[in-house]
C-alpha positions as CSV (number, residue, x, y, z in Angstrom):
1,X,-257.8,24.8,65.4
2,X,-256.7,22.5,62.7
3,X,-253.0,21.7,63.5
4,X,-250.6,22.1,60.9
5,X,-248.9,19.2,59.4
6,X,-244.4,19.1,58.7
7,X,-244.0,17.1,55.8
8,X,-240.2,17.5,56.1
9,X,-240.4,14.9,59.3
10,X,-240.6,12.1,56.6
11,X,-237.0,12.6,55.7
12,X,-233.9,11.3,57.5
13,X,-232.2,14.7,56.3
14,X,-233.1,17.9,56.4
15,X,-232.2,19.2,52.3
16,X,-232.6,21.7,50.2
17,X,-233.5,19.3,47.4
18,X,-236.3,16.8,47.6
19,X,-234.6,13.6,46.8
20,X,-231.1,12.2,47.7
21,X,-228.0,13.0,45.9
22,X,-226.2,9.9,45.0
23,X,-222.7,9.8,43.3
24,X,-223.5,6.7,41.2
25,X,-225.9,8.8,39.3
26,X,-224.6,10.8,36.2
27,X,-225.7,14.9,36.5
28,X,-227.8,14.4,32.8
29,X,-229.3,11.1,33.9
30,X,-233.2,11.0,33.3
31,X,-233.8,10.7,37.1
32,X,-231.9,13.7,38.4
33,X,-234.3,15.5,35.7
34,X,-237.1,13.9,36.5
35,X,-236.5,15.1,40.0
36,X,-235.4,18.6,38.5
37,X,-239.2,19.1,37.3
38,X,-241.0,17.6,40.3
39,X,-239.3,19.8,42.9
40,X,-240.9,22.7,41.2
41,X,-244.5,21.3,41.9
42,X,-246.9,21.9,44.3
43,X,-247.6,18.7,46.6
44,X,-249.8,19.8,49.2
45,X,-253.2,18.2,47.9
46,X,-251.0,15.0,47.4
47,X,-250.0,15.0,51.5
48,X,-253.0,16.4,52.6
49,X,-254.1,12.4,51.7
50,X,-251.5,10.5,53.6
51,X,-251.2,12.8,56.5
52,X,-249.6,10.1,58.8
53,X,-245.8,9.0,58.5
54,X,-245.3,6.3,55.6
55,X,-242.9,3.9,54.5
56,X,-242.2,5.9,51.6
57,X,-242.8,9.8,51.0
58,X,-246.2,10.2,48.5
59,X,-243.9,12.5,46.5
60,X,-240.8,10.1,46.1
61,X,-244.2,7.5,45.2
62,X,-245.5,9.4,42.6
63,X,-241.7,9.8,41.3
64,X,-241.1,6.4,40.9
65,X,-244.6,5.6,39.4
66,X,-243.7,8.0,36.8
67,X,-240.0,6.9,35.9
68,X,-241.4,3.3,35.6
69,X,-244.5,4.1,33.2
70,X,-241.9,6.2,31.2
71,X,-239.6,2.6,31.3
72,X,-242.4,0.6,30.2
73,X,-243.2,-1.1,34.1
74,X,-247.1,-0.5,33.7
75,X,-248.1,-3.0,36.8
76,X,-247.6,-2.7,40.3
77,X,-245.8,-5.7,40.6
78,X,-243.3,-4.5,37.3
79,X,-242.6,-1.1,39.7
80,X,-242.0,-3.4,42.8
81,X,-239.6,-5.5,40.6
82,X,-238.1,-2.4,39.3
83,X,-237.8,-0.5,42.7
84,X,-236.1,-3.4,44.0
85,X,-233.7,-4.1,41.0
86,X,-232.7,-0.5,39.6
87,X,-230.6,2.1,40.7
88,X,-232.1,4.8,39.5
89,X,-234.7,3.8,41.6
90,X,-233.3,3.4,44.6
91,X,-232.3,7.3,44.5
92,X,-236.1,8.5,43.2
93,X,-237.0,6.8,46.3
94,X,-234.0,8.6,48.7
95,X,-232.9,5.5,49.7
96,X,-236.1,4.1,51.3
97,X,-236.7,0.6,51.3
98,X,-238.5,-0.6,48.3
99,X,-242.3,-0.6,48.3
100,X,-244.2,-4.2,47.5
101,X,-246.9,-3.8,44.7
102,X,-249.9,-3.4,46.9
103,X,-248.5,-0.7,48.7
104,X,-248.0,1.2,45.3
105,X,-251.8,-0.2,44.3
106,X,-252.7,1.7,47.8
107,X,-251.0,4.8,47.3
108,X,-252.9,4.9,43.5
109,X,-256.1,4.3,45.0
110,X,-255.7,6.8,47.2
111,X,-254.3,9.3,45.2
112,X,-257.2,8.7,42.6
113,X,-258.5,12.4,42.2
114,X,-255.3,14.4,42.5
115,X,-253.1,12.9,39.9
116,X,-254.9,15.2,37.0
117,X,-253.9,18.2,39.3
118,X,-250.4,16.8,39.1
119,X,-250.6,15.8,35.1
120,X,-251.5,19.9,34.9
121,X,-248.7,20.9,36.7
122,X,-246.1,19.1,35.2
123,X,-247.4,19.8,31.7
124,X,-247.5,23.7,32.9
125,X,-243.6,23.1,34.0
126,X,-242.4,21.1,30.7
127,X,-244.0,24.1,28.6
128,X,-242.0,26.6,30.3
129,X,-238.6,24.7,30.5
130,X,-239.2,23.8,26.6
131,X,-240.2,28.0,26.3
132,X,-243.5,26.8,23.8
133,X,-246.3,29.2,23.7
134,X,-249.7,27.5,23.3
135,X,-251.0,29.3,20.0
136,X,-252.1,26.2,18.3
137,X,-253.6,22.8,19.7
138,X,-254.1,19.7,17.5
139,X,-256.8,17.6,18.9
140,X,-257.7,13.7,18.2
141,X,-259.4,11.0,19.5
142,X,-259.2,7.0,19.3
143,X,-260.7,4.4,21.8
144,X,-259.4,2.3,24.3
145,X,-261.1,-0.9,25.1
146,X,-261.8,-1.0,28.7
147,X,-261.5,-3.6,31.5
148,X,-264.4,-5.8,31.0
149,X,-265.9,-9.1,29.5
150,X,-266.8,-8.7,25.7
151,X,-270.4,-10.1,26.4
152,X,-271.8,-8.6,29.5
153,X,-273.2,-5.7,27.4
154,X,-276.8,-4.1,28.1
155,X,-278.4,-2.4,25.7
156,X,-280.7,0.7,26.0
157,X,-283.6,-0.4,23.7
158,X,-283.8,-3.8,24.8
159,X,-284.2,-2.8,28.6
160,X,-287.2,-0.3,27.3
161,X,-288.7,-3.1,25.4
162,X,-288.3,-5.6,28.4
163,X,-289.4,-3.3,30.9
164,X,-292.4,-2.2,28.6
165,X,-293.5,-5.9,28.2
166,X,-293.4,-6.6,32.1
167,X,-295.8,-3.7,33.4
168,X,-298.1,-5.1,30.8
169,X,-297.5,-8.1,32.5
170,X,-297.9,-6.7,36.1
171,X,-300.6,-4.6,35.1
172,X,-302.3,-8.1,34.2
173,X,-301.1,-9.4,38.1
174,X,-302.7,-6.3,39.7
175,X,-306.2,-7.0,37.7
176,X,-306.4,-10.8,38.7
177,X,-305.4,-10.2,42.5
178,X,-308.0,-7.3,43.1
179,X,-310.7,-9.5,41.4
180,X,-309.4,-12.8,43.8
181,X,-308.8,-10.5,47.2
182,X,-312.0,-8.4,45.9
183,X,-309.5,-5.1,46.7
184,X,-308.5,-2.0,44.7
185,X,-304.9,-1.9,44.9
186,X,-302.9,-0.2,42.0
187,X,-299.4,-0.5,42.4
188,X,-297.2,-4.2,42.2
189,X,-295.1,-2.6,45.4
190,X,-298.6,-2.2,47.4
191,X,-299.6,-5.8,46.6
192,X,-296.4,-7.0,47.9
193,X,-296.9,-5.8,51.5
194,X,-299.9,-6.9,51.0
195,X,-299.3,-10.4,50.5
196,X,-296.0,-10.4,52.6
197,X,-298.2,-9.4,55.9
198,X,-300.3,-12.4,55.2
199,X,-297.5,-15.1,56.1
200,X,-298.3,-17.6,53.3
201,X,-297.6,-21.0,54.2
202,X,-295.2,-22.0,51.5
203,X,-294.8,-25.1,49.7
204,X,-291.8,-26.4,47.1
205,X,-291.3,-29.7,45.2
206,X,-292.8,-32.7,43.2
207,X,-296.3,-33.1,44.3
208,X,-297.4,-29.8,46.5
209,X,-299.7,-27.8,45.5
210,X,-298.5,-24.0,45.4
211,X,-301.8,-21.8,46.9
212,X,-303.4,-19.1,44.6
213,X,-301.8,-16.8,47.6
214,X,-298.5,-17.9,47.2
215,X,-298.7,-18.3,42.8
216,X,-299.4,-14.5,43.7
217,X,-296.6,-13.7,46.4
218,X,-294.0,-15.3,44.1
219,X,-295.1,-13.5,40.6
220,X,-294.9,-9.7,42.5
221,X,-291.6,-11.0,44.2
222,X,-290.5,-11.7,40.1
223,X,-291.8,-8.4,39.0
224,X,-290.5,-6.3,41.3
225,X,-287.0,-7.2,41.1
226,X,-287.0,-7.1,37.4
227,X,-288.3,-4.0,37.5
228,X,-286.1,-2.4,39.9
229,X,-282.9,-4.4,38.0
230,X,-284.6,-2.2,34.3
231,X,-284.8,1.0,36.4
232,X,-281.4,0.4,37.7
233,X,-280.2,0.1,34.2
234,X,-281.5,2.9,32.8
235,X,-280.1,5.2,35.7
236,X,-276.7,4.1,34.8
237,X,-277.1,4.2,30.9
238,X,-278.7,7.5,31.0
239,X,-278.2,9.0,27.9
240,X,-275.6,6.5,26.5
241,X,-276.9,3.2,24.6
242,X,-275.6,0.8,26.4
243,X,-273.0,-0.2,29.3
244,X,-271.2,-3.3,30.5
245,X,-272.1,-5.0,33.5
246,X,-268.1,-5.5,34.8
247,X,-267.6,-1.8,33.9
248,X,-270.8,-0.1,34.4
249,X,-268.8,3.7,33.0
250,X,-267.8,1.8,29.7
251,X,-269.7,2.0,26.7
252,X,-269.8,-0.6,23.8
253,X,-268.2,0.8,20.7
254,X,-266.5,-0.1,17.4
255,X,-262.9,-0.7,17.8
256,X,-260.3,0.1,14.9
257,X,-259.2,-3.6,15.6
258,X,-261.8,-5.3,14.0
259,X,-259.7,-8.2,13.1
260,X,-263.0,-9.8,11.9
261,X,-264.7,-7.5,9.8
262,X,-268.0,-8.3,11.5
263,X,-268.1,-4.8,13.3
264,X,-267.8,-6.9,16.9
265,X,-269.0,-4.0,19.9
266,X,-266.0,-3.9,22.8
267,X,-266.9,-2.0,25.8
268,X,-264.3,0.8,25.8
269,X,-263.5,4.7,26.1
270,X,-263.4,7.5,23.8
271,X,-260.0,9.3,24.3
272,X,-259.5,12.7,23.6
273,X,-256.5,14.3,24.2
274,X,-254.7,17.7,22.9
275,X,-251.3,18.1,21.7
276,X,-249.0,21.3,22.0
277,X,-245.6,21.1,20.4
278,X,-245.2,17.5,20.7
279,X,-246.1,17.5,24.6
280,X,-249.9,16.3,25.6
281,X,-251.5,19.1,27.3
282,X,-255.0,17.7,28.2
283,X,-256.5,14.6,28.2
284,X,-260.4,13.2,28.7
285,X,-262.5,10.4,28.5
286,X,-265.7,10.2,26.9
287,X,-268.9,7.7,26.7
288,X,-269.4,9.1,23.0
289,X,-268.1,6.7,20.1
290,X,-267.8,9.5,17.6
291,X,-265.3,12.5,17.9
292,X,-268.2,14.8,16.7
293,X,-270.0,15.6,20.2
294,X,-266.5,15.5,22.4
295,X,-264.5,19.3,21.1
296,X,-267.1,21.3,22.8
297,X,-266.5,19.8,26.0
298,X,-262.9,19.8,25.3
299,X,-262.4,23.4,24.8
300,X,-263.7,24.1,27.9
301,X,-261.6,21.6,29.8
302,X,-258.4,22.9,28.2
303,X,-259.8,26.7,29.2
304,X,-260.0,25.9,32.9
305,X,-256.6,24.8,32.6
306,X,-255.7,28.4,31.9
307,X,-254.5,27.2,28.9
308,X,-254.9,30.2,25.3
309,X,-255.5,28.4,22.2
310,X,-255.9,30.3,19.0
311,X,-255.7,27.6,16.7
312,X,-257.7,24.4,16.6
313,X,-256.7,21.7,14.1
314,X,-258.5,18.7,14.2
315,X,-259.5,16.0,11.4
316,X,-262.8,15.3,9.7
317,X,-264.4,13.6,13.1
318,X,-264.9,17.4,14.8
319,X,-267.0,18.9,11.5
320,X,-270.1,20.1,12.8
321,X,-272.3,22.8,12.7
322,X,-272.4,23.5,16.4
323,X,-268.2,22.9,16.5
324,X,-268.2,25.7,13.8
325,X,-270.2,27.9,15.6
326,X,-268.6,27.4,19.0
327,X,-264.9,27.8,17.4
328,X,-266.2,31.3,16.0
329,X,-268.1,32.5,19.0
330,X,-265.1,31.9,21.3
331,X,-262.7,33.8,18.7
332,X,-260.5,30.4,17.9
333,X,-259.5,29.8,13.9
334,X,-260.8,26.6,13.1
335,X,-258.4,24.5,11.1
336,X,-261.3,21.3,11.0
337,X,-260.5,19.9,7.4
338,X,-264.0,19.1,6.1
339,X,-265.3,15.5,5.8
340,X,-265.6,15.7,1.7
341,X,-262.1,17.3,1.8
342,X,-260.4,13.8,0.0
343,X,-263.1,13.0,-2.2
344,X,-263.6,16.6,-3.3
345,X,-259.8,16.0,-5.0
346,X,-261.4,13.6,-7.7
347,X,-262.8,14.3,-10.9
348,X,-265.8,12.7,-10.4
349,X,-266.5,14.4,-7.6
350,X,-265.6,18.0,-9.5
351,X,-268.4,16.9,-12.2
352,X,-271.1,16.2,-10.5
353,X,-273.5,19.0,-10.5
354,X,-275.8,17.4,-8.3
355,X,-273.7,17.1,-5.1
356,X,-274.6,19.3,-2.2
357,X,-270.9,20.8,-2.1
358,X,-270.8,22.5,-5.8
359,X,-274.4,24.3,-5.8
360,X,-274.4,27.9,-5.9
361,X,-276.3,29.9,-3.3
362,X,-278.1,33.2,-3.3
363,X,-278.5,33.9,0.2
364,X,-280.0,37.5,-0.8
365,X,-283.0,35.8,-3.2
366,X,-282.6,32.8,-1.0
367,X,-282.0,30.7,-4.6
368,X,-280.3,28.0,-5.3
369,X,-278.5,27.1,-8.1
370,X,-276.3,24.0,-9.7
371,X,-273.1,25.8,-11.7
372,X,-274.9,24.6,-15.1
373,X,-277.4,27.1,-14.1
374,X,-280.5,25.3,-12.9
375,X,-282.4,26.7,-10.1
376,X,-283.7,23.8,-7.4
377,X,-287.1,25.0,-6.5
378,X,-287.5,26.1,-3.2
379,X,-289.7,23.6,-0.6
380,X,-289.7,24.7,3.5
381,X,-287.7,26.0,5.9
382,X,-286.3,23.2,9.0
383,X,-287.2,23.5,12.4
384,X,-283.9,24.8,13.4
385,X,-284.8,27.6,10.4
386,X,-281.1,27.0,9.7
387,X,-281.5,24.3,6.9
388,X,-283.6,25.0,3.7
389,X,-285.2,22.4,2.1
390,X,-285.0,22.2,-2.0
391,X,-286.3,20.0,-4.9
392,X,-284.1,19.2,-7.5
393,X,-286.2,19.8,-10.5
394,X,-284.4,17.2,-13.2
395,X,-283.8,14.1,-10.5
396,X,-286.9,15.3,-8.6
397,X,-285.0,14.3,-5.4
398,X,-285.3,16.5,-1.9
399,X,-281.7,18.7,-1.5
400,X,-280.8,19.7,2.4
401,X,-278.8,22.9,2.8
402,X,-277.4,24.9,5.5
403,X,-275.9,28.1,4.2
404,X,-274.6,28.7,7.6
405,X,-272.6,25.1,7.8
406,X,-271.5,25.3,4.1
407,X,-270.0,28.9,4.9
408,X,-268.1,28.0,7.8
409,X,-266.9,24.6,6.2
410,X,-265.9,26.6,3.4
411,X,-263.5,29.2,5.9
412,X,-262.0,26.4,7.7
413,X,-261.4,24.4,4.2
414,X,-259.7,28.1,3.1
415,X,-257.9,27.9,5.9
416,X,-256.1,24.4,5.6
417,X,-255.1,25.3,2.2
418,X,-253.5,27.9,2.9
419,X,-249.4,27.3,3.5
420,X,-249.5,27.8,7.3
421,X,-252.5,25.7,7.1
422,X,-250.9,22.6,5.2
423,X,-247.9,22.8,7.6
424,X,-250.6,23.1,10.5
425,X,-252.4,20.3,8.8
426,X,-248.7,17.9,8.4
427,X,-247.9,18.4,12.3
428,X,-251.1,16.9,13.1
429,X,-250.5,13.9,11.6
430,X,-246.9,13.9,13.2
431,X,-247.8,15.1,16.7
432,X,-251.4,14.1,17.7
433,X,-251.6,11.0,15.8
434,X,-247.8,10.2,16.8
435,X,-248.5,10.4,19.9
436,X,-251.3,7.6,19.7
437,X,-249.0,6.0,17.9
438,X,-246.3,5.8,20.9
439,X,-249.2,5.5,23.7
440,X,-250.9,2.2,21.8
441,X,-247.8,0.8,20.1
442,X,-244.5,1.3,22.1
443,X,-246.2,1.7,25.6
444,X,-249.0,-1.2,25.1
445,X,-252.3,1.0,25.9
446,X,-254.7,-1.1,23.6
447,X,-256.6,-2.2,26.4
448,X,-256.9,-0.8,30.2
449,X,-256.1,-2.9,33.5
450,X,-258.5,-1.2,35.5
451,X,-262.2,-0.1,36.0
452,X,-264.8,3.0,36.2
453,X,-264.2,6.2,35.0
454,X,-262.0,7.9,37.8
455,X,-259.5,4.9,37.8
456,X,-258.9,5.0,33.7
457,X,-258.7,8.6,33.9
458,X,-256.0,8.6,36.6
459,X,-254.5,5.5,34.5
460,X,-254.6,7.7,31.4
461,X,-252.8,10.5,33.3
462,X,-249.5,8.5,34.3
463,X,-249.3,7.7,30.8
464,X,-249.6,11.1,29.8
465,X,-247.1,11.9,32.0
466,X,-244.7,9.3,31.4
467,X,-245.1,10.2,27.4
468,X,-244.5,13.9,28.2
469,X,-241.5,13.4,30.5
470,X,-239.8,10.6,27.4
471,X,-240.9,13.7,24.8
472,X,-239.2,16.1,26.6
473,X,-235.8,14.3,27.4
474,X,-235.9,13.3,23.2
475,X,-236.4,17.2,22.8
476,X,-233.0,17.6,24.9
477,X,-231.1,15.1,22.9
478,X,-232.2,16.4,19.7
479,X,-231.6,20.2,20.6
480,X,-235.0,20.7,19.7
481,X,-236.5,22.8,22.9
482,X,-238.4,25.7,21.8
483,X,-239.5,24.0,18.4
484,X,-243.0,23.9,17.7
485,X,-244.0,23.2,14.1
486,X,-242.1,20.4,11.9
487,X,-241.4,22.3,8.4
488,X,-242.7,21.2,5.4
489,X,-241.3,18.9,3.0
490,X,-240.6,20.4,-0.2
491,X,-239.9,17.6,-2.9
């Protein structure tokens, strides 16, 4: 019988509320609200951890973790600093003695895999105290270099073309050992054992003579640890294109700070994350450089956060087929704006007949047309016997078209234009890209402090958190809780 635990032991008071009252603190203060929203969340998972009695409560931890990211203290010796030097504090933490940085570096290694949990809770609280329904999402991505050296990179095509060029070479080893040991041996690993069982006297330095035997024990020594380093590689690329060897999860990928203009790889992450009235909702983090693969995936994180979208809005990035088709399956109104959207403004653009985006298609006759009335002769359907395959008759050039894509391009492009659609369209800028804005800018996240995929995501999620909590106490000073779109500017 598993024994059941009493959190409430940890305290040196039996209360109502969850963290100490103190009289130095004002009643709007940012802790005492802070507090507020945290005594409405569940913390069971979180103790279920630290079972045994600790210096500090894990919930008065995590309290103080979050006030200091929202202050700007992003390392665990800033938060020991600030526990030690701050009021505010001092009452997050009920009067408990300060904790030293490693303590706080144990309790985040620890609490690894429940601080999403805890982001979705306190999101789920913040939306009903603010009183926001979750009709419309705006979604964006950027990437943040990761933890590790700029030039440890491996690359995906040059460990094919390595490993390709050493079984050539050890199919070359096993034909001259079974024509010297007169056997019939076909694999390097068999010709090891082989030639390990033998105990080969060994010789090394100027003037010995290395035996055939040995020449042939060091050679399949080589080989087989190269090959097993090339087959460890590709198991942790796997579909990626490369990886770095101090971050094995991070991927290299063009960073927006490209101060040289020489398109210089960093290993880094592809943030996602989805923004409801201001507050970010979900998060992930993705090995894809472009934005294009990462909505599907998404979607279906923010779903099994029981979270109802109706409206995605996203930039140029997201436009796909397969997006299109996934937005409409699962009954959301895509508000994608298209990737010619700008350059379909210029006059240029409007006057040439030739481009993809201003032929005319019959999709009865299966014809196509340019708007001066020429027909583009018809070639061969694609393998996805989606896209149609046309020769231009006058340039004599090959024209690829997708009725299907152009259609649902052409709904979402209605759809931005319309007046809730340009407002739409303006609060994305404001709220999605403002909030990247706040996270890389005001609170410093260009590049992350630590390393593998579970410890950026949980790194990712105090930000989060901290950036919620700071949006939501600038909603109460501006009288703005309930308030989900930013109006248009009429000049």
């Amino acid at each position: 019988m598993i024994k059941a635990i009493n959190n409430n032991r940890y305290f040196k008071f039996f209360q109502p509320k969850l963290f100490y009252i103190n009289q130095d603190i004002d009643n709007d203060d940012p802790v005492r609200l802070l507090s507020a929203i945290l005594e409405e969340m569940d913390f069971s998972n979180l103790l279920q951890i630290f079972p045994n009695k600790t210096k500090v409560h894990p919930v008065n931890m995590f309290a103080v973790i979050i006030y200091a990211y929202s202050q700007g203290k992003y390392s665990t010796r800033d938060i020991e600093f600030l526990c030690k030097d701050s009021q505010r504090t001092k009452f997050l933490l009920n009067s408990a003695n300060a904790p030293n940085h490693s303590t706080i570096s144990h309790f985040l290694s620890k609490a690894n895999n429940i601080i999403y949990e805890l982001f979705c809770q306190f999101v789920e609280k913040l939306l009903k105290l603010s009183e926001i329904t979750t009709e419309t999402i705006y979604i964006d991505g950027t990437k943040i270099e990761a933890y590790a050296n700029k030039y440890s990179f491996v690359w995906k095509k040059s460990t094919l073309k390595y490993k390709e060029r050493l079984e050539e070479n050890i199919l070359q080893l096993i034909d001259e050992f079974n024509k010297y040991f007169n056997k019939e041996l076909d694999s390097i690993f068999d010709i090891l054992s082989f030639l390990e069982k033998l105990k080969i006297y060994k010789v090394y330095g100027r003037g010995k003579r290395k035996s055939k035997e040995q020449l042939f024990l060091e050679k399949a020594q080589s080989y087989v640890e190269k090959l097993n380093k090339y087959i460890n590689y590709l198991e942790i690329l796997g579909e990626r294109n490369s990886f770095s060897k101090t971050d094995k999860e991070a991927t290299f990928m063009r960073m927006k700070e490209d101060y040289m203009r020489n398109g210089q790889l960093k290993p880094g992450y592809n943030l996602q994350i989805g923004v409801i009235s201001e507050y970010i909702v979900s998060y992930d983090i993705f090995h894809n450089p472009s934005d294009t693969k990462t909505l599907i995936p998404f979607l279906e994180k923010i779903k099994s956060q029981n979270i109802e979208v109706k409206n995605v809005v996203a930039d140029a990035g997201y436009e796909s087929l397969s997006n299109y088709e996934y937005l409409k399956i699962n009954n959301y109104v895509s508000y994608i704006k298209p990737i010619y959207y700008e350059k379909a403004k210029t006059r240029k653009y409007k006057k040439d007949l030739n481009r993809v985006e201003n032929l005319e298609y019959n999709e009865e006759e299966n014809r196509l047309f340019r708007k001066d009335g020429l027909e583009l002769e018809f070639l061969y359907y694609g393998k996805d016997k989606k896209t149609i395959y046309f020769r231009n008759p006058e340039t004599e050039k090959k024209v690829r078209y997708n009725y299907e894509f152009r259609k649902l391009s052409k709904e979402s492009k209605d759809n931005i234009e319309s007046e809730f659609g340009k407002q739409l369209r303006m609060n994305r800028s404001i709220q999605v890209e403002g909030a990247f804005a706040v996270i890389k800018e005001d609170m410093k996240l260009r590049k992350l402090k630590v390393r593998g995929k579970n410890s950026v995501k949980r790194e990712i999620a105090l930000f989060c958190i901290a950036y919620n909590f700071n949006r939501y106490l600038a909603k109460l000073v501006r009288k703005k809780q309930g308030v989900i779109l930013h109006p248009l500017k009429i000049a």
